[in-house]
N, C-alpha and C positions, 0 to 999 in steps of 0.2 A: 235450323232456322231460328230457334228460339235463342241460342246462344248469340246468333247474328244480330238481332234485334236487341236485345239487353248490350250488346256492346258499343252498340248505335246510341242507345237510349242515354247511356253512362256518358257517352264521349261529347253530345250533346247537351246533357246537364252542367256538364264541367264548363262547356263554353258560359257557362252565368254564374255558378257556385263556386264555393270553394273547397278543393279536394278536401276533406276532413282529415284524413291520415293514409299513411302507403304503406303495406307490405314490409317494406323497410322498415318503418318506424316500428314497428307492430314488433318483427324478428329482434330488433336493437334493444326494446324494451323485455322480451323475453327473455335474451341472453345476459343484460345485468342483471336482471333477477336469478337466471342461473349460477353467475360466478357471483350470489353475494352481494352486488352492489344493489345502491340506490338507483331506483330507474329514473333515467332521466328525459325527457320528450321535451325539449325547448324549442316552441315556435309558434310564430303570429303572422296569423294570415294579414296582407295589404298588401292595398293594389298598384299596379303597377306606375300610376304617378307620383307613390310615397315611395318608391325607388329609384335612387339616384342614376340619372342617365349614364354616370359614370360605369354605374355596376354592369350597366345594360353592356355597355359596353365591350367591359374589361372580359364579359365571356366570351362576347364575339370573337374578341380578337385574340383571347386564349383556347377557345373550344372549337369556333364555329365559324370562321371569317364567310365564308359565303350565305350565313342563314340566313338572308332576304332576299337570295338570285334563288335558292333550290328550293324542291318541293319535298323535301323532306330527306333525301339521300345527296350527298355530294360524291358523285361516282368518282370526279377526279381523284378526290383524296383518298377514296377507296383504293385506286390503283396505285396511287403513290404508295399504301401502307404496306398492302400487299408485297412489293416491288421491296421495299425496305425492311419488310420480317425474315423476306427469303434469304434476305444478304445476312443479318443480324442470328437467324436459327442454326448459322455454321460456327457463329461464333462461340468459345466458352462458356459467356457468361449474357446472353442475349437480353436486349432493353426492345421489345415488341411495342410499336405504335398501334395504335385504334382511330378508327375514321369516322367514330358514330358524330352526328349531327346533334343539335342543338334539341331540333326535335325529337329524334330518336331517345335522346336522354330522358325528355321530359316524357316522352310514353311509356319508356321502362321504366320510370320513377311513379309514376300515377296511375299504372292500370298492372303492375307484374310484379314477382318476387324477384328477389335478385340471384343470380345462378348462371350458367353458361350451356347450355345445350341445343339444339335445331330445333326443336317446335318454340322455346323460350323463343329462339332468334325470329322466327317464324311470326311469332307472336307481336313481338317488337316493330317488323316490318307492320304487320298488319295494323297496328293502334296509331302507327309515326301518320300511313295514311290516311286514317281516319281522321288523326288531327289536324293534320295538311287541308283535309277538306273540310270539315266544320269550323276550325277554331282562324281566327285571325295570325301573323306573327307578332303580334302585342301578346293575345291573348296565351300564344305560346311560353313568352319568355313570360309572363306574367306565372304562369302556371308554376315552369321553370324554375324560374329565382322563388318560388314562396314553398318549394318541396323539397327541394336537392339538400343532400348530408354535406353540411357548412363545417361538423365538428363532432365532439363524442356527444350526441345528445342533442346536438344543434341541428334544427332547417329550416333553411329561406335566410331570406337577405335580413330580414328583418331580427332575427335572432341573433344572428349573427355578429352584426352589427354592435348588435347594442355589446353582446361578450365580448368581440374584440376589440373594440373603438369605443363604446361606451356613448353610442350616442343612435339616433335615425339612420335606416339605409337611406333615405330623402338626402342625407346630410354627410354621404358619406364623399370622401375627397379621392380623386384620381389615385394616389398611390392606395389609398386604405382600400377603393373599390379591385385593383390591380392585385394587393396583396392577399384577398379573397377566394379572387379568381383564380390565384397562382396556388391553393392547396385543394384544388377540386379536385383533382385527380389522385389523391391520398387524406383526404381530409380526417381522418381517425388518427393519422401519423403525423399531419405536419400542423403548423401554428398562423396564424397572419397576423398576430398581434409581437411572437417571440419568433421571428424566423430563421431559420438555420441557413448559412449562406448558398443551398439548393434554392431555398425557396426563396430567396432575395435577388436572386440571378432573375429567379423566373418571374417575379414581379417588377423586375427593370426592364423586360423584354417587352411583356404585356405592356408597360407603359409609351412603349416604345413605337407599338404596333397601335396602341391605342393612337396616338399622334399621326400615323399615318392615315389613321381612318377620319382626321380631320376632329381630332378629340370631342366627337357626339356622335351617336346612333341614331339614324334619319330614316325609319321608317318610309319613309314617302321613297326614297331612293331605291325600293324594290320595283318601284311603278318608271 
C-alpha cells in the first residue's frame, strides 16, 4: 500500500515539476566514470512551448503515430510487431521491431532503470497508466522530449539541440527536428548533426510522414 501511494504521489508531482534526473542518467554518468572518462550529463529542463512543434512532431511520426487516439498502449501496433518478429526470428540475421508508445517511453525513462525483464515490463505498464491518468498529452511529450538519451551525455530537446544545430529546440527547423528524431532509437551510435546514409534515409521518411500529418501536431485533434 505504501509503495502504491509514493508511486501516485511521484507521478503526480511530475505532472507540475520537473523530473530532476533518471536512472539512466545516473547509470551513464557511472559508467564514464568507470571506463576513465569525463562525465558528462547535458540537459535543460523547458517547457514545452520552448519546443519546437516541429520536434513534437517528428516523434509522433517517427515513434508514436497514434499518441493522441490511445491511452497509453497502441494494441494495433503490438500485433503488427509481434506478427513481424515471428517472420524476422527465422531469419539469419533478424532486425526485431518494438511497439512501445510514446508514453510507455516516457514512464521507462522517468520512474525505471533500463533492463529487460517481466516485472521491469510489469512496471512500465503500470507507470504508462498512471501517466495516462494524471498527466495531460502535452504534459506527456513535454516530459518526453526534456528526458529521453538525445546523445553520449545529451537529454531533452533542449540539449540537444543546441549540440547538434547550435541553436533553441524553439527554433528548431523540420528537417533538423526529423533529424533528431531519426537517431532515437540508437542514439549512443548515431549523429543528427553528421549522419550516416541509415540515418539520412530515416530522416526523409520522418519528414515525409511528418507532411502527412499536415506538417503540425494539434493537440485538440485527440478531442
Amino acid at each position: 500500500m505504501f509503495l502504491f501511494v509514493f508511486s501516485v504521489i511521484i507521478v503526480v508531482a511530475y505532472r507540475f515539476v520537473p523530473v530532476p534526473v533518471t536512472i539512466l542518467m545516473l547509470e551513464r554518468c557511472v559508467q564514464q566514470k568507470l571506463d576513465g572518462k569525463e562525465m558528462v550529463l547535458d540537459k535543460e529542463w523547458v517547457p514545452l512551448d520552448k519546443i519546437s512543434n516541429n520536434l513534437q512532431l517528428a516523434v509522433v511520426a517517427s515513434e508514436d503515430q497514434n499518441f493522441l487516439w490511445h491511452h497509453g498502449f497502441d494494441f494495433r501496433a503490438i500485433e503488427k510487431a509481434v506478427k513481424y518478429n515471428e517472420k524476422q526470428e527465422k531469419k539469419k540475421h533478424p532486425r526485431l521491431r518494438g511497439a512501445s508508445t510514446i508514453s510507455q517511453q516516457c514512464a521507462k525513462n522517468a520512474f525505471l532503470s533500463p533492463g529487460r525483464n517481466f516485472i521491469r515490463k510489469g512496471l512500465e505498464v503500470y507507470f504508462t497508466v498512471l501517466i495516462e491518468v494524471f498527466w495531460s498529452k502535452q504534459r506527456i511529450m513535454e516530459v518526453y522530449l526534456n528526458i529521453i538519451e538525445m546523445g553520449k551525455g545529451i537529454y531533452g530537446a533542449e540539449a540537444a539541440s543546441k549540440y547538434y544545430f547550435h541553436k533553441h529546440a524553439k527554433d528548431l527547423t523540420t528537417s533538423e527536428a526529423a533529424s533528431i528524431a531519426a537517431i532515437l532509437p540508437d542514439p549512443l551510435k548515431w549523429s543528427a548533426s553528421n549522419q550516416s546514409p541509415y540515418v539520412a534515409g530515416r530522416t526523409a521518411a520522418i519528414v515525409y510522414q511528418m507532411r502527412l500529418f499536415g506538417g503540425r501536431l494539434d493537440y485538440s485533434m485527440k478531442e
